[in-house]
Structure formats: C-alpha cells, structure tokens
C-alpha positions in Angstrom: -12.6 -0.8 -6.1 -13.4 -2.8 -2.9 -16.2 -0.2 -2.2 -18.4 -0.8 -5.2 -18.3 -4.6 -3.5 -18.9 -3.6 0.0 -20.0 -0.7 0.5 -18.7 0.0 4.3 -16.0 1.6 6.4 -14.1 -1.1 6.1 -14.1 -2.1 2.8 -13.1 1.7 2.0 -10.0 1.4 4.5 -8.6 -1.8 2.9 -9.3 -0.3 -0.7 -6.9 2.8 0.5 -4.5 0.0 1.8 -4.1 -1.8 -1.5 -4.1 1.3 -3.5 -0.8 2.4 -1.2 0.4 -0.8 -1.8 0.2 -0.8 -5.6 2.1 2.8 -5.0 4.7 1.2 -3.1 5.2 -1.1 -5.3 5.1 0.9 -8.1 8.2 3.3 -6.0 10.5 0.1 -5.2 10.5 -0.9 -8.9 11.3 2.5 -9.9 14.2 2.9 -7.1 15.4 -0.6 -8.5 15.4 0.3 -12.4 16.9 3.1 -11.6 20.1 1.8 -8.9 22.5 2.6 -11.5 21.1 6.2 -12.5 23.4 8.8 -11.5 22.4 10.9 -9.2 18.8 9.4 -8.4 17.4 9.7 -5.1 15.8 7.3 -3.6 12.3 7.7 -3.2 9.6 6.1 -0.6 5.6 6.6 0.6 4.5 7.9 3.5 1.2 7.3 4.4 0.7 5.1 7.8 1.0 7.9 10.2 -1.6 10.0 8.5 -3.6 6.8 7.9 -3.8 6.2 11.6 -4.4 9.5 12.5 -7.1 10.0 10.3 -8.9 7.0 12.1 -8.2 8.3 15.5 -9.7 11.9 14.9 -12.7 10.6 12.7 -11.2 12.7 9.8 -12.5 11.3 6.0 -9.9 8.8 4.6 -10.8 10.4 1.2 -8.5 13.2 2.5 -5.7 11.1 3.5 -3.1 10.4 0.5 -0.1 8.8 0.1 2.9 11.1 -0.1 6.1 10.2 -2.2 9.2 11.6 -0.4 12.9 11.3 -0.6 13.7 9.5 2.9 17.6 10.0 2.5 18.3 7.3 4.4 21.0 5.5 2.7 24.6 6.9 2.1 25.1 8.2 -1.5 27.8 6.3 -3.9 30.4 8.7 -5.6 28.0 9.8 -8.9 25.5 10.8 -5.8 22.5 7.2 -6.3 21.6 6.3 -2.9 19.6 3.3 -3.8 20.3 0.6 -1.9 18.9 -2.7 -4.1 19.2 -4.8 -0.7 16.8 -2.5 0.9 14.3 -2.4 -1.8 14.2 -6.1 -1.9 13.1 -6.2 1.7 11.1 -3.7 1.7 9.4 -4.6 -1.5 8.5 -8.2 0.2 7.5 -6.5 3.2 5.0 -4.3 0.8 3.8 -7.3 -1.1 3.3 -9.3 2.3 0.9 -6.7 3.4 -1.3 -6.8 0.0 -1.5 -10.2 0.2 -2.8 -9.8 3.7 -5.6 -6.9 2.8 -6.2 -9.2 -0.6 -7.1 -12.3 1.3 -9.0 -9.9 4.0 -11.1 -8.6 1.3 -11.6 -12.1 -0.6 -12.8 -13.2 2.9 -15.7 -10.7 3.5 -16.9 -10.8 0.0 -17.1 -14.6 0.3 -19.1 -13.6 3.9 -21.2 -11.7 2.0 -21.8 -14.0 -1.1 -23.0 -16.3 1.8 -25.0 -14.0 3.5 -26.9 -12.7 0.2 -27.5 -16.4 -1.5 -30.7 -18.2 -0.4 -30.7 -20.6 2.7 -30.9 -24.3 1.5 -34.2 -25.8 1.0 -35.7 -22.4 1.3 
C-alpha cells in the first residue's frame, strides 16, 4: 500500500507494520466475540522478534510474516475459554496506539514528498 506511494525501505517497513496491525486487530476482536465460546483459545500475533531480526541480518521483509499463535497465557475458566476481555482491551489500545503512530508517520513523509515534488513558488 504505502509502497506504491513511496517507493523505499522505509515505506515498505511501515506498510508491514500496519498490515500486522490490521492483523492484530483483527485477532483481539475475534478473542473478544468469542469470550463466552467454550473452549476457545486465545489467540495472539507474533511478529516483532522476526521483524527485528530480519533488519539486523539484512534478510527481505517480504519473508517475514506474521504468525497467529495460541500464547496460553491466561488461566482457563471451567468450560476451558481463556480469554481474558481485560487483556484484550489493553492490548487492543496498545495495538491501535501503534497504527496511529505508523499512520501519522506515513501521512508525514508523503506530505514531505508532496512538497518536495510540487514546483517552488515563483518558479
């Protein structure tokens, strides 16, 4: 998305950063629809570690994707769901806090840009 606008390295890392985000998202709505579904697992998205190491080694970010896992990290009620709403609320803002961040990152160098490419006054 941000690419096609850009065109660099860094327009492709905060297009992989939003897409994850969207993901995120997209997993703490699904944990929260479904805190009353018994026996549903919790689910999450790993990506960061891979992300950053990935830009450490040089490695493509084409080949680093987002991974949905079951982090198992809350204790299971008595018909086995282990959502915990609280935590998905938090983590949720968390998630949208960091989109809003790469959004307004991203509005920022296209506006650079726009400036850069448009013709000088008077010229």
């Amino acid at each position: 998305m941000n690419q096609l606008l850009f065109g660099d390295g860094q327009a492709d890392r905060l297009a992989k950063l939003m897409d994850v985000s969207q993901l995120r998202a997209r997993v703490h709505a699904a944990n929260i629809a479904n805190q009353n579904t018994p026996g549903y697992k919790t689910k999450a998205v790993a990506f960061e570690d891979s992300f950053r190491e990935a830009l450490t080694s040089g490695a493509s970010l084409d080949e680093v994707e987002p991974e949905i896992y079951e982090p198992l990290t809350s204790a299971a009620q008595p018909d086995g769901n282990d959502v915990s709403v609280d935590r998905q609320v938090m983590e949720q803002a968390q998630n949208n806090t960091l989109y809003n961040t790469y959004l307004a990152l991203a509005t920022g160098k296209k506006k650079l840009l726009t400036i850069a490419m448009s013709t000088a006054p008077g010229g």
